[in-house]
N, CA, C and O atoms as a GROMACS GRO file, in nm:
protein
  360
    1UNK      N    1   9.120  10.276  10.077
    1UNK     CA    2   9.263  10.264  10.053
    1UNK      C    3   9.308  10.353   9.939
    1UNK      O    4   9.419  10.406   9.934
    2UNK      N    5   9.196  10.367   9.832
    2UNK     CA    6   9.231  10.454   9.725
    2UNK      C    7   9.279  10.584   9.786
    2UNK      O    8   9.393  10.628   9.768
    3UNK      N    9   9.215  10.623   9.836
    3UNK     CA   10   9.262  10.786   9.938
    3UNK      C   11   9.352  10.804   9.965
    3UNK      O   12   9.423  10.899   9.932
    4UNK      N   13   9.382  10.694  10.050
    4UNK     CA   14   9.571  10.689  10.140
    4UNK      C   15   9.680  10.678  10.004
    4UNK      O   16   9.763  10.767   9.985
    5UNK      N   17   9.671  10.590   9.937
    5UNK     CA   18   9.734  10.596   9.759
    5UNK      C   19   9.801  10.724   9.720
    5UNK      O   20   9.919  10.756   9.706
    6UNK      N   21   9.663  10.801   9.705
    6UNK     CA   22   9.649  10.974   9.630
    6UNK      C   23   9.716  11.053   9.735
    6UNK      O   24   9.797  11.136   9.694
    7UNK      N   25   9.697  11.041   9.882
    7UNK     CA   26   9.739  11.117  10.003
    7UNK      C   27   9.910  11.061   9.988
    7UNK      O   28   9.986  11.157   9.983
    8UNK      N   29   9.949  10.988   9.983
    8UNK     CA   30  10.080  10.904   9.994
    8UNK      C   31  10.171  10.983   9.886
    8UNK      O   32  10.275  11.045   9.906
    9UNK      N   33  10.103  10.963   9.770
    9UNK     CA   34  10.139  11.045   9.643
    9UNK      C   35  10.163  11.207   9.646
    9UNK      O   36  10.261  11.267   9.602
   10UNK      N   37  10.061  11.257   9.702
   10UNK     CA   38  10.080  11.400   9.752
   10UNK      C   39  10.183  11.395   9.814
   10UNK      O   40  10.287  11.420   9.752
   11UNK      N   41  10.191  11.361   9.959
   11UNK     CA   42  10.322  11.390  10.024
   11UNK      C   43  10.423  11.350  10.012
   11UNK      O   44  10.515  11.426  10.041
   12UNK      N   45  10.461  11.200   9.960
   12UNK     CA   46  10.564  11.189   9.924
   12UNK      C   47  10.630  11.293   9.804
   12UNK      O   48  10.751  11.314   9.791
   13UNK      N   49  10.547  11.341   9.741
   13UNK     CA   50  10.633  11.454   9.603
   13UNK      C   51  10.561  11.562   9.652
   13UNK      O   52  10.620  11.612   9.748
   14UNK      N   53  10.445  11.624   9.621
   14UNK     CA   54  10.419  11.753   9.640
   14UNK      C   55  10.465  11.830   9.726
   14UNK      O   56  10.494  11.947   9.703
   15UNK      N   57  10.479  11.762   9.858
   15UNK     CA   58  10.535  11.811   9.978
   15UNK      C   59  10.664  11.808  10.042
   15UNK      O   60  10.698  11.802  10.160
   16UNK      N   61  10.745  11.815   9.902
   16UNK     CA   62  10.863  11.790   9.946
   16UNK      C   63  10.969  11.910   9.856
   16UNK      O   64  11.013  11.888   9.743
   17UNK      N   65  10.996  12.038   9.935
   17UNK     CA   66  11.059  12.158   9.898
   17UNK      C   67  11.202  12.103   9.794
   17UNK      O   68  11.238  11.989   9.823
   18UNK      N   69  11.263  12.152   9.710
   18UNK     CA   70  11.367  12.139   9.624
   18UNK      C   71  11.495  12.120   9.720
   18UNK      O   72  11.597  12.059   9.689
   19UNK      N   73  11.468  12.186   9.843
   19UNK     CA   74  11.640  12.167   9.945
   19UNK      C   75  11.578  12.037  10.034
   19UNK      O   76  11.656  11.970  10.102
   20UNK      N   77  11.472  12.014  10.031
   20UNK     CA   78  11.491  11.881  10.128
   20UNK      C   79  11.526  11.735  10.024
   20UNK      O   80  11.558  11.623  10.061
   21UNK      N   81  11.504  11.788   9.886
   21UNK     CA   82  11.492  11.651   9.823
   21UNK      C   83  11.646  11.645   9.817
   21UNK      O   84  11.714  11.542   9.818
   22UNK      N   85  11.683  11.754   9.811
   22UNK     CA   86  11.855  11.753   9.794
   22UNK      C   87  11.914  11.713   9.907
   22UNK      O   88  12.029  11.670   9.902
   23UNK      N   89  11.865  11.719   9.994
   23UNK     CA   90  11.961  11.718  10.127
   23UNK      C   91  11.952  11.600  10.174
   23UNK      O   92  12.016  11.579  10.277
   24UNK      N   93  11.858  11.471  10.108
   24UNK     CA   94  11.766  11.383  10.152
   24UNK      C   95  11.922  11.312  10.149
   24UNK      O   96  11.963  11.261  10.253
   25UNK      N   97  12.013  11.312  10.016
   25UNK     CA   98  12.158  11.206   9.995
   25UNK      C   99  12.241  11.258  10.104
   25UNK      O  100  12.337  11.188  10.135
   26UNK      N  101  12.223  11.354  10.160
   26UNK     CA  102  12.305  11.361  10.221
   26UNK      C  103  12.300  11.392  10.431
   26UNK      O  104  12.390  11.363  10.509
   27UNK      N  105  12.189  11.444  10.459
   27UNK     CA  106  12.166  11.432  10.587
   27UNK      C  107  12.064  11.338  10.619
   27UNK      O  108  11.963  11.349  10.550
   28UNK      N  109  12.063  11.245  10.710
   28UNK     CA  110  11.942  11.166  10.744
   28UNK      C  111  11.835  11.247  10.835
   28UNK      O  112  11.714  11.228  10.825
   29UNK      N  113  11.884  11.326  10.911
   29UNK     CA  114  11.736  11.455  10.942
   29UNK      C  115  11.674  11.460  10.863
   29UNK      O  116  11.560  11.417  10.883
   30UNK      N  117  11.715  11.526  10.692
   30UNK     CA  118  11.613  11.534  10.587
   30UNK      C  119  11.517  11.410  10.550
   30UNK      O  120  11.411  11.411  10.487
   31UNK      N  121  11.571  11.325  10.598
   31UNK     CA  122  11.494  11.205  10.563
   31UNK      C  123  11.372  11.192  10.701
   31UNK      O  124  11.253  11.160  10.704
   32UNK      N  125  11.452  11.226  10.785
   32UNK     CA  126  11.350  11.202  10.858
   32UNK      C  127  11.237  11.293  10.927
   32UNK      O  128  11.154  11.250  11.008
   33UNK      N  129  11.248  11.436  10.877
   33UNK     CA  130  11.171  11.528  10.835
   33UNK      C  131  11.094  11.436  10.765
   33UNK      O  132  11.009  11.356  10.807
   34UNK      N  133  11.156  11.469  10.599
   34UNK     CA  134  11.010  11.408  10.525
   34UNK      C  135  10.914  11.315  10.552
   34UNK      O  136  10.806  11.335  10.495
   35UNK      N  137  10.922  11.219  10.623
   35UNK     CA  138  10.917  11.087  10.743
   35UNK      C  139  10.806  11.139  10.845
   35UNK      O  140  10.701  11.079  10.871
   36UNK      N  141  10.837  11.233  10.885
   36UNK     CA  142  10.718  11.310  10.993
   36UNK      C  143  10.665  11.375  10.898
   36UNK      O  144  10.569  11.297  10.903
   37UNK      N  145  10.628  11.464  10.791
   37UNK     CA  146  10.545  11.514  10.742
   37UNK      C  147  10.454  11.397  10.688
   37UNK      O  148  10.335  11.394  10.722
   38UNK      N  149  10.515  11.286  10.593
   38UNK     CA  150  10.439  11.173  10.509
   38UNK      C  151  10.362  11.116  10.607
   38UNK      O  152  10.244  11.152  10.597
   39UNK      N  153  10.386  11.027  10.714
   39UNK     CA  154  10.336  10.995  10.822
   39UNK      C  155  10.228  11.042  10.911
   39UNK      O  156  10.163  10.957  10.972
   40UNK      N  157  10.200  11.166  10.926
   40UNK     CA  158  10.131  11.257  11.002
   40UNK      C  159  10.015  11.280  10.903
   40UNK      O  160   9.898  11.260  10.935
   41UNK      N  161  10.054  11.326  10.778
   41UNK     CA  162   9.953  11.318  10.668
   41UNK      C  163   9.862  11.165  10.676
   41UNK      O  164   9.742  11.166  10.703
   42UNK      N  165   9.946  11.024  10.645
   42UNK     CA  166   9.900  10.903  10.581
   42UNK      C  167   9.790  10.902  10.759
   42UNK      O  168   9.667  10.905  10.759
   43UNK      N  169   9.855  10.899  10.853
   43UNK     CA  170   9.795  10.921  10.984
   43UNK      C  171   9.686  11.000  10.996
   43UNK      O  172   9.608  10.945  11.074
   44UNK      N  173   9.640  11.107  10.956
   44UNK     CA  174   9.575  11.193  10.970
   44UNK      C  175   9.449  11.145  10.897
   44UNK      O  176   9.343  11.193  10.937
   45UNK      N  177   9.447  11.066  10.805
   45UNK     CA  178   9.350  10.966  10.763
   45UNK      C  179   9.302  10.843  10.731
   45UNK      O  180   9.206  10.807  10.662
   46UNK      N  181   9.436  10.750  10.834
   46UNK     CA  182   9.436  10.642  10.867
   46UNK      C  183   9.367  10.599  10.993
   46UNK      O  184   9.271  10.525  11.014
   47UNK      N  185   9.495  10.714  11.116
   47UNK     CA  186   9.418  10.697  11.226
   47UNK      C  187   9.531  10.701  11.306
   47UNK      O  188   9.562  10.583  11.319
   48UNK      N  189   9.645  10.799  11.394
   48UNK     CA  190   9.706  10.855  11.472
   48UNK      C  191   9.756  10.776  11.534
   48UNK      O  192   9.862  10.816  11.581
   49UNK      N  193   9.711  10.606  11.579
   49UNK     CA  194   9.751  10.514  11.624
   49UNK      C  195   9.814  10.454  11.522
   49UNK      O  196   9.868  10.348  11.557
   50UNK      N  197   9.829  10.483  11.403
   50UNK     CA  198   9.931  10.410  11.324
   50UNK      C  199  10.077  10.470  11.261
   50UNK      O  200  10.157  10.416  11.185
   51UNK      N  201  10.078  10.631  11.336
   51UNK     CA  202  10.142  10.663  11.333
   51UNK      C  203  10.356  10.680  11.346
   51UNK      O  204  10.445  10.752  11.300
   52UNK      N  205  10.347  10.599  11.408
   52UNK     CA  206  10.516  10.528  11.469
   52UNK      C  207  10.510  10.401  11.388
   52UNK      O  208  10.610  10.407  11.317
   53UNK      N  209  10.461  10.316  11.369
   53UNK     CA  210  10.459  10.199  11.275
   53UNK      C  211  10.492  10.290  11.117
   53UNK      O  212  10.588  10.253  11.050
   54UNK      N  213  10.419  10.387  11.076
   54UNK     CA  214  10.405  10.440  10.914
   54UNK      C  215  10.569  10.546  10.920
   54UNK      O  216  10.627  10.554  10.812
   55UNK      N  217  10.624  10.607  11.018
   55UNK     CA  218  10.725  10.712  11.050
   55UNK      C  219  10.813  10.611  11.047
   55UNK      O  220  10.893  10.617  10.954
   56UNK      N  221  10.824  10.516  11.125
   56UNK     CA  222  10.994  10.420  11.113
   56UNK      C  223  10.985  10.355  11.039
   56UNK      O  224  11.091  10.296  11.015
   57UNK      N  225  10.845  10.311  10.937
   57UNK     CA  226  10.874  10.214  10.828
   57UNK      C  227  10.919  10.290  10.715
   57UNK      O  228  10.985  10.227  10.633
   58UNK      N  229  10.894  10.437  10.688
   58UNK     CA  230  10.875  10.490  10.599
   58UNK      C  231  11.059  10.574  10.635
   58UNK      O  232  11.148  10.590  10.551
   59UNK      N  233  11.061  10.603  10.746
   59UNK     CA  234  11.232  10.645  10.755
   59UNK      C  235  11.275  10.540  10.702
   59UNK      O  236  11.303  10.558  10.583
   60UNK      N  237  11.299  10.406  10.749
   60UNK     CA  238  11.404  10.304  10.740
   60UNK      C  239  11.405  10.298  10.549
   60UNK      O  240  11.506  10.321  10.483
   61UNK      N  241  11.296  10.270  10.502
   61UNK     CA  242  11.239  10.237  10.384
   61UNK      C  243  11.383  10.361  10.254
   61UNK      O  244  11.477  10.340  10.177
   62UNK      N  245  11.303  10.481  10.310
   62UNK     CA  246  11.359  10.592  10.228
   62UNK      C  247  11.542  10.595  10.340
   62UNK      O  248  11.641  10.642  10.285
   63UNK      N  249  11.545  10.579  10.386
   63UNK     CA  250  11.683  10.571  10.417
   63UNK      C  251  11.769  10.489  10.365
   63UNK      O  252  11.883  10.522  10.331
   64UNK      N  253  11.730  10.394  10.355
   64UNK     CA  254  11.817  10.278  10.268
   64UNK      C  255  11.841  10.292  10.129
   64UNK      O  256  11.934  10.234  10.074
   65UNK      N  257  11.748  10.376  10.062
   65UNK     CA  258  11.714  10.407   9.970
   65UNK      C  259  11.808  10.504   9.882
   65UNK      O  260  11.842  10.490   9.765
   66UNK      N  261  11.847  10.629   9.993
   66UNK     CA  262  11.872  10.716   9.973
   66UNK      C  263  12.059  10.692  10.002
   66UNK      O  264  12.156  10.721   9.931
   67UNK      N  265  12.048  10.631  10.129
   67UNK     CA  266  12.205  10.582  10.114
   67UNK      C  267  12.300  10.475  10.081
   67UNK      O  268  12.422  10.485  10.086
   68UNK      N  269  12.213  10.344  10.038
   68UNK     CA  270  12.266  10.250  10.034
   68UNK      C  271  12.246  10.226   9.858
   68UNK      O  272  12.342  10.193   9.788
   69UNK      N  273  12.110  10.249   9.805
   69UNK     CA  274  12.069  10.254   9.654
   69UNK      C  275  12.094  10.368   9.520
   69UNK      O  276  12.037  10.466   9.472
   70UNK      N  277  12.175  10.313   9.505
   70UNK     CA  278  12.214  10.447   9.385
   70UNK      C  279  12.173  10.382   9.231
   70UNK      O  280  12.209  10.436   9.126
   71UNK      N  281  12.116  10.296   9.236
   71UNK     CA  282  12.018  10.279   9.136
   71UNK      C  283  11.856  10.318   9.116
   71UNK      O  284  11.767  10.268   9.185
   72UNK      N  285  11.836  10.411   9.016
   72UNK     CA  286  11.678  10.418   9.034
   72UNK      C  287  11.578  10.373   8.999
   72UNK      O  288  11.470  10.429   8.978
   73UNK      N  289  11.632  10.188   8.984
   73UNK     CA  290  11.529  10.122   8.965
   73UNK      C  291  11.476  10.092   9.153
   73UNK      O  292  11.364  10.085   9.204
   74UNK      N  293  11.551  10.086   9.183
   74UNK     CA  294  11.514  10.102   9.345
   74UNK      C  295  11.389  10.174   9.373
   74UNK      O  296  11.315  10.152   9.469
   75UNK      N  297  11.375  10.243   9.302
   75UNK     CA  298  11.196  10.338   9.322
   75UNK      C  299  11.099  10.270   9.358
   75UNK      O  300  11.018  10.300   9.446
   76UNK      N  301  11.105  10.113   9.248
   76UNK     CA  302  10.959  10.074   9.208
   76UNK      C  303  10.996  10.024   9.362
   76UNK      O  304  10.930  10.089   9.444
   77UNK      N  305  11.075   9.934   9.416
   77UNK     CA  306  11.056   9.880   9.625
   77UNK      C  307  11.012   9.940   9.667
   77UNK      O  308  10.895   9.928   9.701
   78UNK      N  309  11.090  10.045   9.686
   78UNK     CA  310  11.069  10.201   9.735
   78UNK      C  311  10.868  10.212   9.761
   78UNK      O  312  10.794  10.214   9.859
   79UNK      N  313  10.851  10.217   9.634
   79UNK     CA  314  10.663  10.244   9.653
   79UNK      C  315  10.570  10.110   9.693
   79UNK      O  316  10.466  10.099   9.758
   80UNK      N  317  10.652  10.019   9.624
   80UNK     CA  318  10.594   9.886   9.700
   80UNK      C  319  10.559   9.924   9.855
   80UNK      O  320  10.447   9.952   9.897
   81UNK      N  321  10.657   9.922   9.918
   81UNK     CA  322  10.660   9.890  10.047
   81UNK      C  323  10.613  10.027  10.111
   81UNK      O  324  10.592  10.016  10.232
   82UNK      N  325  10.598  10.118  10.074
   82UNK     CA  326  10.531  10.253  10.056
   82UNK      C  327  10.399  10.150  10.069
   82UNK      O  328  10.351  10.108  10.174
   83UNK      N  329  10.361  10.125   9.952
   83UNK     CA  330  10.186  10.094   9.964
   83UNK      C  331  10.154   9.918  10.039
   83UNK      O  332  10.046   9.860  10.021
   84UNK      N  333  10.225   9.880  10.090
   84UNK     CA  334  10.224   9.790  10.172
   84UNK      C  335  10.212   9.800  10.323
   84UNK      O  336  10.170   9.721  10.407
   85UNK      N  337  10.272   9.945  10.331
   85UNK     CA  338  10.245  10.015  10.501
   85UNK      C  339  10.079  10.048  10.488
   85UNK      O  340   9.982  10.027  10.561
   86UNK      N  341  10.100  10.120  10.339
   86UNK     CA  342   9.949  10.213  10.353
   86UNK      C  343   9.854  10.049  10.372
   86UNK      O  344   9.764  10.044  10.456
   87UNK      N  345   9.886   9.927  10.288
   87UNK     CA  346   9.758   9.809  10.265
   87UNK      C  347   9.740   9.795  10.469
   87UNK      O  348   9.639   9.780  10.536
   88UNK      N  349   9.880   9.808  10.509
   88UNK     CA  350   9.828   9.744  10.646
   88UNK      C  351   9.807   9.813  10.728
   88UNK      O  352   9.820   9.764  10.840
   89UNK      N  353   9.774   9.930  10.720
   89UNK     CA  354   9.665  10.023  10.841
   89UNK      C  355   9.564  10.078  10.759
   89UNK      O  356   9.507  10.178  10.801
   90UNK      N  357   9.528  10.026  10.640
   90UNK     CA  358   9.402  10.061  10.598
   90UNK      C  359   9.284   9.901  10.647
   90UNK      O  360   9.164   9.903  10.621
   0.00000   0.00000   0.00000
């Protein structure tokens, strides 16, 4: 599980270009780009069958996030439930 953690961490920030983080408030494509990249990654060493479960939890998750939360204490949910997808397909 430690892996998926560090992998989660990578893609959620490393892999995420300066115009998608921007575009994230304002188009939900961008969100759901980042959504297929994070997913495909957490998948790629989870296991491909958990793929659509980790992509719509992780859209819905960062979507709400992005349009409904304009507080950034909202983060710490945000990774909760981030590492609550990762606890349940590890």
């Amino acid at each position: 599980m430690l892996e998926l953690i560090v992998i989660h961490h990578i893609a959620d920030v490393a892999f995420q270009p300066s115009w998608l983080i921007k575009n994230k408030h304002i188009h939900w494509w961008s969100v759901y780009e980042h959504s297929v990249v994070w997913a495909g990654l957490i998948s790629f060493f989870a296991g491909f069958e958990h793929f659509f479960f980790l992509l719509i939890g992780h859209f819905l998750i960062d979507y709400i996030k992005y349009r409904k939360c304009k507080n950034w204490n909202w983060i710490y949910l945000d990774q909760a439930l981030h590492y609550l997808q990762i606890w349940l397909v590890s």
